[in-house]
C-alpha positions in Angstrom: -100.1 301.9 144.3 -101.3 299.1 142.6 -98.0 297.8 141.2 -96.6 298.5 144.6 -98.6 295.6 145.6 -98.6 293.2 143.1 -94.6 292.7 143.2 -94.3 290.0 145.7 -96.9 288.0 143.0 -94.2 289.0 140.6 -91.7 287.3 142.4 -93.2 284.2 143.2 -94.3 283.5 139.7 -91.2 284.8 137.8 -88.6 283.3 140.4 -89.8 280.8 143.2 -92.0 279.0 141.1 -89.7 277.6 138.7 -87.0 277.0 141.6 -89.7 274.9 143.1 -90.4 272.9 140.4 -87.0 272.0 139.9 -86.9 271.2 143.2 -89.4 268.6 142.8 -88.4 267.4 139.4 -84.6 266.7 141.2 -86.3 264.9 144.0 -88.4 262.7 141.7 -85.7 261.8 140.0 -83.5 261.3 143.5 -86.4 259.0 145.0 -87.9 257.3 141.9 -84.6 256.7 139.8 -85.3 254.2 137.0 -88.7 253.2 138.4 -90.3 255.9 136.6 -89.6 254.0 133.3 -92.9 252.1 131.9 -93.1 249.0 130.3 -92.9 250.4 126.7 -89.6 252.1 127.8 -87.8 249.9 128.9 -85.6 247.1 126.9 -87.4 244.0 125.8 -85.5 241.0 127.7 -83.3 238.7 125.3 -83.8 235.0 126.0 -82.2 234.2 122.4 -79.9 236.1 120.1 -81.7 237.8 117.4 -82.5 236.3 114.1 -79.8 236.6 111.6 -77.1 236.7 114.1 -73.6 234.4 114.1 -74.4 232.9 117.2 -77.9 232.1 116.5 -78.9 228.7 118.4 -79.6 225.5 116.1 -82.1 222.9 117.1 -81.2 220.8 115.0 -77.5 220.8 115.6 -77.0 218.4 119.0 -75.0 220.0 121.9 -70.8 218.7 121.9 -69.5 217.0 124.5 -68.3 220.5 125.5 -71.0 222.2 125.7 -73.0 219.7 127.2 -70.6 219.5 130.4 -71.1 223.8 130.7 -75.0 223.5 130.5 -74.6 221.0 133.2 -72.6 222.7 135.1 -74.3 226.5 134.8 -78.0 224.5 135.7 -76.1 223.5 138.4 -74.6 227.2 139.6 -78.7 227.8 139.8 
């Protein structure tokens, strides 16, 4: 008699339960989408190219006439 009793238990823990957490694990990822990321996850922001690399920037090379007129105009583009 006891068992009789203890089945719908059974059922929620063996079947509803885990349908309900995937349920709220597809709707966190649904709302939150990459906001979930913290700071240590995500990719650290390149302002130069990394060291050792062929287009590495030279200080203490000056800018051709070139590439002088395209900084001027991308500063310009905003």
């Amino acid at each position: 008699m006891m068992a009789a009793r203890r089945w719908p238990v059974r059922v929620v823990r063996r079947c509803l339960r885990p349908v309900w957490q995937g349920l709220v694990a597809c709707g966190g990822v649904y709302l939150a989408g990459e906001s979930t990321r913290t700071a240590a996850q995500r990719p650290p922001l390149l302002l130069r190219p990394p060291v050792g690399h062929p287009e590495r920037l030279r200080p203490d090379v000056p800018l051709t006439a070139l590439e002088r007129a395209l900084l001027e105009e991308w500063q310009r583009a905003g």
